[in-house]
N, CA, C and O of each residue as an XYZ file, in Angstrom:
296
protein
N      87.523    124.814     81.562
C      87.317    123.598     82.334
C      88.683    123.145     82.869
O      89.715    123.278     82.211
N      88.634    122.579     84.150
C      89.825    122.606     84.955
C      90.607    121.088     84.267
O      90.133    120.953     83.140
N      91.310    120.288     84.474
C      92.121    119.046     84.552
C      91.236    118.140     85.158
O      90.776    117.148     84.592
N      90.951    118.557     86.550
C      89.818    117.621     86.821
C      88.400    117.469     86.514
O      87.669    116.528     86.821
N      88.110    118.554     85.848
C      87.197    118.718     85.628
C      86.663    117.708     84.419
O      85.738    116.901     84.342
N      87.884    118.232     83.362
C      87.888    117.341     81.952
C      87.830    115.570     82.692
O      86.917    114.860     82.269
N      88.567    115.104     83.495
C      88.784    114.209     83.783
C      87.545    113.559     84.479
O      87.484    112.337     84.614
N      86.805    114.184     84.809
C      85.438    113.598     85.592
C      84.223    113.655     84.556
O      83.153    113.057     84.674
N      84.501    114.258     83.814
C      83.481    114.730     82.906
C      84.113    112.991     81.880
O      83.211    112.304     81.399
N      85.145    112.659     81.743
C      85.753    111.612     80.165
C      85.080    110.547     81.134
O      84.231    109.818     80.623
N      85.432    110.352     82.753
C      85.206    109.187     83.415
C      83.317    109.069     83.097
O      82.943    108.042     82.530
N      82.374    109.998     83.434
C      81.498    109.874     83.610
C      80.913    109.283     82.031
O      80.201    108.292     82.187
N      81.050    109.628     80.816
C      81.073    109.120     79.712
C      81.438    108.048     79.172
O      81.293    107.677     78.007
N      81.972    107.493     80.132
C      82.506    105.488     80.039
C      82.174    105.082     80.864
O      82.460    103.887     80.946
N      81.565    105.524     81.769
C      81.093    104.354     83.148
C      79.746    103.643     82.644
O      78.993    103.792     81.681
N      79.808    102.807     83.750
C      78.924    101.947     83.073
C      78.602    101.260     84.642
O      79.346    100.719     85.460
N      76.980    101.586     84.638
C      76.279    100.843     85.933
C      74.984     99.857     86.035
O      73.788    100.009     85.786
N      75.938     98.560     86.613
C      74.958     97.581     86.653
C      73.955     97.113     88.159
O      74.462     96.962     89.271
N      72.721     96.975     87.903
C      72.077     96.876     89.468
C      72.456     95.631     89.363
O      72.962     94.944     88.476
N      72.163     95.497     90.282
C      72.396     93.707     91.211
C      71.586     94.133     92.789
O      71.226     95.256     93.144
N      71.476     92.992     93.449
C      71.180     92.480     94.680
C      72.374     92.442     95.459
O      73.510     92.300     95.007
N      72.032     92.586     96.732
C      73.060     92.507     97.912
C      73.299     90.860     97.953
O      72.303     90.525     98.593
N      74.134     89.424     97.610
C      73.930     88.501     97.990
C      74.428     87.786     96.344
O      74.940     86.681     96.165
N      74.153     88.606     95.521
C      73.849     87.699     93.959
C      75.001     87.735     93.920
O      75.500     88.490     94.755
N      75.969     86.992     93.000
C      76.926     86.377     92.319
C      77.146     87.632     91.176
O      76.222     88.252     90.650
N      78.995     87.906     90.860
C      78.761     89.022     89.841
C      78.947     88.349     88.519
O      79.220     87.170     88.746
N      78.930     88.487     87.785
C      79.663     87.629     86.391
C      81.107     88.686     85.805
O      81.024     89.878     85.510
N      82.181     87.954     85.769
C      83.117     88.684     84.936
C      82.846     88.920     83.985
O      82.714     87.931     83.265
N      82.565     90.373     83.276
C      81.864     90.841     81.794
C      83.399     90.750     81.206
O      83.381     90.265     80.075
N      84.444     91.012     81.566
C      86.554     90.499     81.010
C      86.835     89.372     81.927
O      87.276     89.542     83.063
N      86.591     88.310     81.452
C      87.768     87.184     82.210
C      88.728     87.273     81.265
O      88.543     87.545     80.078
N      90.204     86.942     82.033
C      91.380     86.701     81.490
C      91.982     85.613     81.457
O      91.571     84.767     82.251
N      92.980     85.290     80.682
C      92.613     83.645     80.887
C      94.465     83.930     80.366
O      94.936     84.955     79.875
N      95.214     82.562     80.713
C      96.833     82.135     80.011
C      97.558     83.491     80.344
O      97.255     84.209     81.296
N      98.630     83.764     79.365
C      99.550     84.349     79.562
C      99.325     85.477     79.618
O     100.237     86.274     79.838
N      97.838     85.940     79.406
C      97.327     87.603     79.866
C      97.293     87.432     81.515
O      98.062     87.919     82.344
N      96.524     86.859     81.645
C      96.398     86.310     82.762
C      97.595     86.246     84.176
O      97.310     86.396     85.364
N      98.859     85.998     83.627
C      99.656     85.626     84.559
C     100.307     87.202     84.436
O     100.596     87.988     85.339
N     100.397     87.317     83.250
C     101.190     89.022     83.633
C     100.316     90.132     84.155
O     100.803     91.197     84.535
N      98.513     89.782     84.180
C      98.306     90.776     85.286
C      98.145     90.597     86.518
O      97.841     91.479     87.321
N      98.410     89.003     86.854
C      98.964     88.925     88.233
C     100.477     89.589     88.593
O     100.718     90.264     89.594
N     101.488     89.212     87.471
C     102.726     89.829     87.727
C     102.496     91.207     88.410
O     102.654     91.516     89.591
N     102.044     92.019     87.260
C     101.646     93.696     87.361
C     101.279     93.922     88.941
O     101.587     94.766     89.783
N     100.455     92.728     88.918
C      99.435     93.314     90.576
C     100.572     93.307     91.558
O     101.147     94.259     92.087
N     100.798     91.770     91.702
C     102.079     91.753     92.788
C     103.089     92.437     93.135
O     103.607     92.674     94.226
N     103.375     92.808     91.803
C     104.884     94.308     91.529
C     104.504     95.201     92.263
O     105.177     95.721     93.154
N     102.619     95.647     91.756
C     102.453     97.032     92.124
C     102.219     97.185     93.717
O     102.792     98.098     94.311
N     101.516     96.438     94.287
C     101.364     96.191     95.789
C     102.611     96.183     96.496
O     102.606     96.883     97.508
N     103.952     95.426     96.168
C     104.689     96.026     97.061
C     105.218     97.248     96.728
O     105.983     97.717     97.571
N     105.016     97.934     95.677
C     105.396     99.243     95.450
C     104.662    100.028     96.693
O     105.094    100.667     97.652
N     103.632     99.755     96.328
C     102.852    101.010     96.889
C     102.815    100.332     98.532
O     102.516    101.188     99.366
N     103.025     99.189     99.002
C     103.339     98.878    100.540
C     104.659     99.439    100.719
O     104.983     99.424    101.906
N     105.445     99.879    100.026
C     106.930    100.274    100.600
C     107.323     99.084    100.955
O     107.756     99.138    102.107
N     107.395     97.743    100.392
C     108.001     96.729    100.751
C     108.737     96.228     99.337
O     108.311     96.250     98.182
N     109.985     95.776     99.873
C     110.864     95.311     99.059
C     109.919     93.862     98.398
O     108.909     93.448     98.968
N     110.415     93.308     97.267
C     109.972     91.860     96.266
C     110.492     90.915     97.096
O     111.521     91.311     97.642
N     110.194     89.923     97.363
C     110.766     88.678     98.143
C     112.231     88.196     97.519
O     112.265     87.999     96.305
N     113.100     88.054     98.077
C     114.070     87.422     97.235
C     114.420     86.248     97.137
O     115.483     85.810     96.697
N     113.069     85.408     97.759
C     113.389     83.945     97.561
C     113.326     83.309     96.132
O     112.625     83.828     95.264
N     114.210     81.958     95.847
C     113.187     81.530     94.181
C     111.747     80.796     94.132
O     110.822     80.523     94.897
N     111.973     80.700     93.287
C     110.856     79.759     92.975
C     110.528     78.864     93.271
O     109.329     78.764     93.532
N     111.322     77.799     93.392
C     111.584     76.265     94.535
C     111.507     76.460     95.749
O     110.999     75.608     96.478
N     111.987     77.603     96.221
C     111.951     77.949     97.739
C     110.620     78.761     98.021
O     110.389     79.087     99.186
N     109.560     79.171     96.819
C     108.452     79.731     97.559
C     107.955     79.097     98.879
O     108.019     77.878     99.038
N     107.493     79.865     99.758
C     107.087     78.975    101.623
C     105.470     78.977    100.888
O     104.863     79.867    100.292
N     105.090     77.508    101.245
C     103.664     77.714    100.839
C     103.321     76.390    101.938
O     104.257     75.848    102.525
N     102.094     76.001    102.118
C     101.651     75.198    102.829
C     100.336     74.617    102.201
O      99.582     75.388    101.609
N     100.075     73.458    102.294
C      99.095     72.791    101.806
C      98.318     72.337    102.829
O      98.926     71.539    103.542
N      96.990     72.594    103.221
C      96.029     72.540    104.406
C      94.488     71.670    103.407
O      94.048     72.169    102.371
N      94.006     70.566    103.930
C      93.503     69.917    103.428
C      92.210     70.558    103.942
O      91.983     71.159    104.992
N      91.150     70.149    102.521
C      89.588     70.829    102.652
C      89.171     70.305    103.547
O      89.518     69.225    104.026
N      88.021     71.328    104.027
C      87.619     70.182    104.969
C      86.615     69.022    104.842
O      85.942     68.914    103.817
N      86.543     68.471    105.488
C      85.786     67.087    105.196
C      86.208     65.988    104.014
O      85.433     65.292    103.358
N      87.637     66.033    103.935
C      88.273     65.268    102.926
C      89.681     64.098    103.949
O      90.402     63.316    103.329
């Protein structure tokens, strides 16, 4: 059995498939919550500009550019 082979064969033995409707709401079966939470946002953000070929921002923290746009009908 090849590398991928083994490897499709381990994936297919842990998957796991749920029906749903086109339209329904999913439920998180892992929410993450606090300081798990913020380091797999870290992880994500790191990894995205990795894989964009874009450098990390080098602004700080005080200087993040953000904008506050009010809901509507408020």
């Amino acid at each position: 059995m090849s590398e991928f082979e083994a490897r499709a064969k381990a994936r297919a033995e842990r998957m796991t498939l749920r029906k749903g409707r086109l339209g329904d709401s999913e439920v998180d079966l892992n929410p993450v919550f606090g300081a798990e939470a913020i380091s797999l946002v870290q992880r994500l953000t790191r990894a995205s500009y990795s894989l964009a070929g874009a450098d990390s921002p080098a602004y700080t923290r005080a200087t993040i550019p953000c904008r506050f746009v009010r809901w509507p009908g408020q």
